[in-house]
N, C-alpha and C positions, 0 to 999 in steps of 0.2 A: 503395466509397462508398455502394451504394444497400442499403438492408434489403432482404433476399429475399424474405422472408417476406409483408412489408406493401405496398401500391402506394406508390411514393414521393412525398413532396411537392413542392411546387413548390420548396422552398430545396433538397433534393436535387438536383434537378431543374437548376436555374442552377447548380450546383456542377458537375456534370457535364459541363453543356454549355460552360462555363468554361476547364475542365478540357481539354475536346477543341478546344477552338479555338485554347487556348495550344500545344497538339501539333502544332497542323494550322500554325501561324505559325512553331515550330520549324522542322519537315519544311519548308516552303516555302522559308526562308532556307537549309538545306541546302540542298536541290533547286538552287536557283540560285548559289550558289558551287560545289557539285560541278560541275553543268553547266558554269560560267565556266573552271574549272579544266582540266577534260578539252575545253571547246574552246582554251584557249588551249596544249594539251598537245598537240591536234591540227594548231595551227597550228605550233609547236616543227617537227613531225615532217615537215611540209610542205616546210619549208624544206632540208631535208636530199634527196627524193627529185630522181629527174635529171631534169638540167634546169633546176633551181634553184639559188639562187648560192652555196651552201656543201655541193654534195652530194658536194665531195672529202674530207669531213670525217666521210664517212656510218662509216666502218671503224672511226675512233677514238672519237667520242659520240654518233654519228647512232642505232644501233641500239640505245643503252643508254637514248635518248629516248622510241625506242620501244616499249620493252621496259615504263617509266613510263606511257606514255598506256591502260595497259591497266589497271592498279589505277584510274588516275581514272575510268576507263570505269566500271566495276564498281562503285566508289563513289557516281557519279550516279544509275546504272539503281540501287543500294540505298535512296537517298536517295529518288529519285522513287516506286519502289513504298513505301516508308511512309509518302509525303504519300500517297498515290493509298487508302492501306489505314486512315487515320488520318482522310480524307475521307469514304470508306467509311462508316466506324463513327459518324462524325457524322450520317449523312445517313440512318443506319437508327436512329439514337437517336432523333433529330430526328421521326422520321415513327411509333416509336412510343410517344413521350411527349406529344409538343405539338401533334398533328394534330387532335385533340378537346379538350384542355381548354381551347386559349386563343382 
């Protein structure tokens, strides 16, 4: 989006940062349904351990629960490091585009 070459303008400039804000509102709605997902996968897996009221049931889908709450896992910490990287790259754009001209 930005010309190499030239310093970019200010419509660059809103285009970009446009650009990165609609990423950063993507990644966030990830982020919190991964998250909602893998805790309510964690709470699935609770209920199965002893001591709890279906853990005679751990042999037949107790373990195949848990076996799932490990891709959710994996999917949030995904989700979360690309808000966190996508924040990132907002927050060095931000500081070396708009810190002097506006």
């Amino acid at each position: 989006m930005l010309d190499i070459d030239d310093s970019p303008d200010h419509e660059e400039i809103a285009a970009v940062l446009g650009n990165q804000k609609g990423r950063i509102t993507h990644w966030k709605k990830r982020s919190f349904h991964s998250g909602l997902t893998f805790l309510v996968m964690v709470g699935l897996t609770s209920l199965f351990l002893a001591g709890m009221p279906i853990h005679s049931l751990w042999e037949g889908i107790g373990k195949y629960i848990l076996l799932s709450t490990y891709p959710a896992m994996f999917w949030a910490l995904y989700c979360v490091m690309m808000l966190w990287g996508a924040h990132s790259q907002h927050c060095e754009f931000k500081k070396m585009y708009t810190s002097g001209e506006r």
